[in-house]
Structures are given as C-alpha cells and as structure tokens.
C-alpha positions as CSV (number, residue, x, y, z in Angstrom):
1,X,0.0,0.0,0.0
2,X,2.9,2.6,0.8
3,X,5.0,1.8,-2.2
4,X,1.6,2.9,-4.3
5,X,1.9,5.8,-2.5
6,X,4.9,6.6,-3.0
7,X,4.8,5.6,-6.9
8,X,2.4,8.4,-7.2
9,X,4.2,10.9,-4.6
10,X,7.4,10.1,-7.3
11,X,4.8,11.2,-10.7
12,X,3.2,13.9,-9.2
13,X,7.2,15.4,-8.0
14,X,8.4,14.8,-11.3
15,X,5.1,16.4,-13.1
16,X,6.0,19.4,-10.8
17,X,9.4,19.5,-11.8
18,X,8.8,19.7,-15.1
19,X,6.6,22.3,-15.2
20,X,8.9,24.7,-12.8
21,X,11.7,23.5,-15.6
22,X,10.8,23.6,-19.1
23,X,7.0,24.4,-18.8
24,X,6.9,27.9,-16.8
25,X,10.0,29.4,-18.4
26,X,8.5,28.9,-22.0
27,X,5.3,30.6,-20.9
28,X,7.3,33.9,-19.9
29,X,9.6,33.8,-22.8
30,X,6.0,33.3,-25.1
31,X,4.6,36.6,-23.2
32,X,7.9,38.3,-23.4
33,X,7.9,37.4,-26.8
34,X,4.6,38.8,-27.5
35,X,4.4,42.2,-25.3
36,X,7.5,43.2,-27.7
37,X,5.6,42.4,-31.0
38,X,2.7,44.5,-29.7
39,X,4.9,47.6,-28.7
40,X,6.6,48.1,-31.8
41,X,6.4,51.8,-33.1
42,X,7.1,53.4,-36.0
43,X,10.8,54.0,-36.1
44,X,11.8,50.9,-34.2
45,X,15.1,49.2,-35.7
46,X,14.1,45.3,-35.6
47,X,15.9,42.3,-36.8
48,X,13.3,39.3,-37.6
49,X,13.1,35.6,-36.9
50,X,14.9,35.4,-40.4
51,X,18.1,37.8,-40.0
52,X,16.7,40.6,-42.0
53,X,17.6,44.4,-40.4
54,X,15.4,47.4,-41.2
55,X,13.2,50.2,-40.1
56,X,9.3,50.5,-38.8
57,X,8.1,52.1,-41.4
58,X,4.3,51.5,-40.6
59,X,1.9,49.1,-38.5
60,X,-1.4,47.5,-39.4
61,X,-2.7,45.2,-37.6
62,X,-0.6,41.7,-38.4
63,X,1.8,43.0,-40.6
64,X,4.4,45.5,-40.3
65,X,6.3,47.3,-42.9
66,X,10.1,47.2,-42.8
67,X,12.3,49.7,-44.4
68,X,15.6,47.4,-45.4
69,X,17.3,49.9,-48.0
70,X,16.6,52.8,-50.0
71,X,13.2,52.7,-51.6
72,X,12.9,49.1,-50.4
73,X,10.3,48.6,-48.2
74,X,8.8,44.9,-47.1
75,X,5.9,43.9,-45.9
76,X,6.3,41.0,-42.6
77,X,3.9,40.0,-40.5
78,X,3.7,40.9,-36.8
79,X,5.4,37.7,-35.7
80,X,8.3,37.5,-37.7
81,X,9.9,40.5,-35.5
82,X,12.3,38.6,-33.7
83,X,13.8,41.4,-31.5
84,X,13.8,45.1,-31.5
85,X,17.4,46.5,-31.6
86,X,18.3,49.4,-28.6
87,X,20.3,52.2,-30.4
C-alpha cells in the first residue's frame, strides 16, 4: 500500500518538476515574446526571426512594414519580429 503511494508521490514530483523547468520558463519567454511584438512603433530598428535588419516604417494590424534599403520597403507579419534593436 505505501510503495503505491509513494509511486504516485514520485509522478506527481516529477510532473512538478517539469513544469517549474521547461513548462513555466516557456510561458514567460511566449509573453515576453509577444508584449515586444505588440509595442513596436514606428521608427523601431528590428531584426526578424529570419536575420533581416530594417526600419518600422508602418503598423497595421498583423503586418508591419520594414524599411531594409533605399526605396525598399517589405511587408512581414507581426510575428516575424524577432527582436527590437536598442540604439
């Protein structure tokens, strides 16, 4: 009767263990992730998930236009902004 016990004590440790481990920290990196996406502004320098560098040019509601070069403008959506770059 004990062992049974203690065979479900050992589950419900590991279950807990893996949440405070792999499950929790992906949650806040997801949020991070995504309160950065919706504060973009015009003007912001961004890199996205692909590499590509450029300038906020304008915000709709899913997409965002980049500004890569000179008369080059592209059109992303929201969550290919991988990170906004701090000048």
């Amino acid at each position: 009767m004990s062992s049974s016990f203690m065979n479900i004590g050992m589950i419900v440790v590991m279950f807990v263990a893996m949440w405070f481990i792999l499950i929790r920290p992906a949650q806040k990196r997801q949020k991070a992730t995504i309160e950065m996406q919706n504060s973009i502004k015009r003007g912001d320098r961004v890199v996205t998930i692909g590499g590509l560098h450029g300038e906020v040019d304008a915000i709709e509601d899913t997409v965002v236009y980049l500004i890569i070069a000179d008369n080059v403008r592209v059109k992303f959506e929201r969550q290919a902004i991988g990170r906004v770059l701090v000048d």
